[in-house]
N, C-alpha and C positions, 0 to 999 in steps of 0.2 A: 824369779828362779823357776825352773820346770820340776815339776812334779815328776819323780819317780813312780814309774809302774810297778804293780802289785797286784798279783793273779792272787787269790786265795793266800794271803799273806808272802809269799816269795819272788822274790825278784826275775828278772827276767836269767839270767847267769842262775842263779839256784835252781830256774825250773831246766835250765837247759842238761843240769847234772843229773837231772830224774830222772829216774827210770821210765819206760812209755807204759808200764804197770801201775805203778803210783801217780804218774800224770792223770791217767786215767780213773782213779779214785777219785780227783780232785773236781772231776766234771758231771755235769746232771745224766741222770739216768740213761738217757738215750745215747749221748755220747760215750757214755763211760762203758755199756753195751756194744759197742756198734766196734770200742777199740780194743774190747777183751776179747771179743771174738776171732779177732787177729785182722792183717790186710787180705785185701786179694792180692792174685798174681799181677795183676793189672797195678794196683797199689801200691807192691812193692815194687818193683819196677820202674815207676811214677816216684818212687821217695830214693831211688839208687840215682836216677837224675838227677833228682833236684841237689841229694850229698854232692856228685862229682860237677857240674857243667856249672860253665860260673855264667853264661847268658840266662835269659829267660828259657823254660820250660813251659812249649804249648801242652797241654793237659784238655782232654774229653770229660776227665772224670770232675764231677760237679760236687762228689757226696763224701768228697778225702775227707775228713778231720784236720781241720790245723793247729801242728802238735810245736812242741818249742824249737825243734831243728827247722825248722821253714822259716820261722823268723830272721828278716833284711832280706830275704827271697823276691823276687818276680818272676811271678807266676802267668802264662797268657793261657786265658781259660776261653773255650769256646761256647756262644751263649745260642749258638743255633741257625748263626748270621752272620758270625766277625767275631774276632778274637779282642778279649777283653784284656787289657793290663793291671794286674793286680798285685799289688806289692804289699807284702805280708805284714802286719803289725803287733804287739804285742798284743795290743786290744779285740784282737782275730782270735785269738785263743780258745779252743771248743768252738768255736762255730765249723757250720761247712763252708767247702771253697764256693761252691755253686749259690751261696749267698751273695756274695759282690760281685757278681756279674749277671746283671739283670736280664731276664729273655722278654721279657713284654716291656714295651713303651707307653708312657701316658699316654691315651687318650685327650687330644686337642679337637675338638668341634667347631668346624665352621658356623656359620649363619643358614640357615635353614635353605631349602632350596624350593623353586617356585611349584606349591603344590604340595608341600611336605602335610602341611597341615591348616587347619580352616583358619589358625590365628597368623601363618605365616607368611600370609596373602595382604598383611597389611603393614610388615615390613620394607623398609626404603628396600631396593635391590639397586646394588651398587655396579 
């Protein structure tokens, strides 16, 4: 049987009836800061989209808050290089959007190359 979500004891439907004042009580310091200070023009703008357009919404902005009306959303966020697909979850809640869409790549390293170093002169070279 699937486990019901629960933000701070309330459901996902209770938190949607919150106010974005009280939502914002409900999150740590910095978010709860970042939402009482109000949006930007940019922000609001970016949250009038996402209410009306029922496609995905490309977004620049990386540091929205994701608040309970974005939730079932897809969101394509640009990470510096190619737009990311992000589809909002309850479990997203207080974080930034610029969190799920990563701008750097792992690090994979090759095999050394001829010269690199005085031990690497005694590997096979393929």
């Amino acid at each position: 049987m699937a486990r019901l979500f629960m933000f701070k004891g309330k459901t996902v439907d209770e938190l949607a009836k919150v106010s974005l004042e009280d939502f914002a009580r409900m999150l740590p310091s910095r978010q709860r800061r970042t939402l009482l200070r109000g949006f930007s023009p940019k922000q609001k703008m970016f949250l009038e989209k996402i209410r009306t357009s029922t496609k995905p919404v490309r977004t620049h902005l990386r540091d929205v808050i994701i608040i309970p009306e974005m939730i079932g959303k897809r969101i394509l966020l640009y990470n510096g290089k190619e737009w990311v697909a992000v589809d909002v979850r309850p479990e997203m809640l207080g974080h930034r959007l610029g969190e799920f869409a990563l701008t750097r790549k792992r690090v994979i390293h090759s095999a050394p190359g001829v010269g690199a170093t005085k031990s690497s002169k005694f590997l096979p070279l393929k």
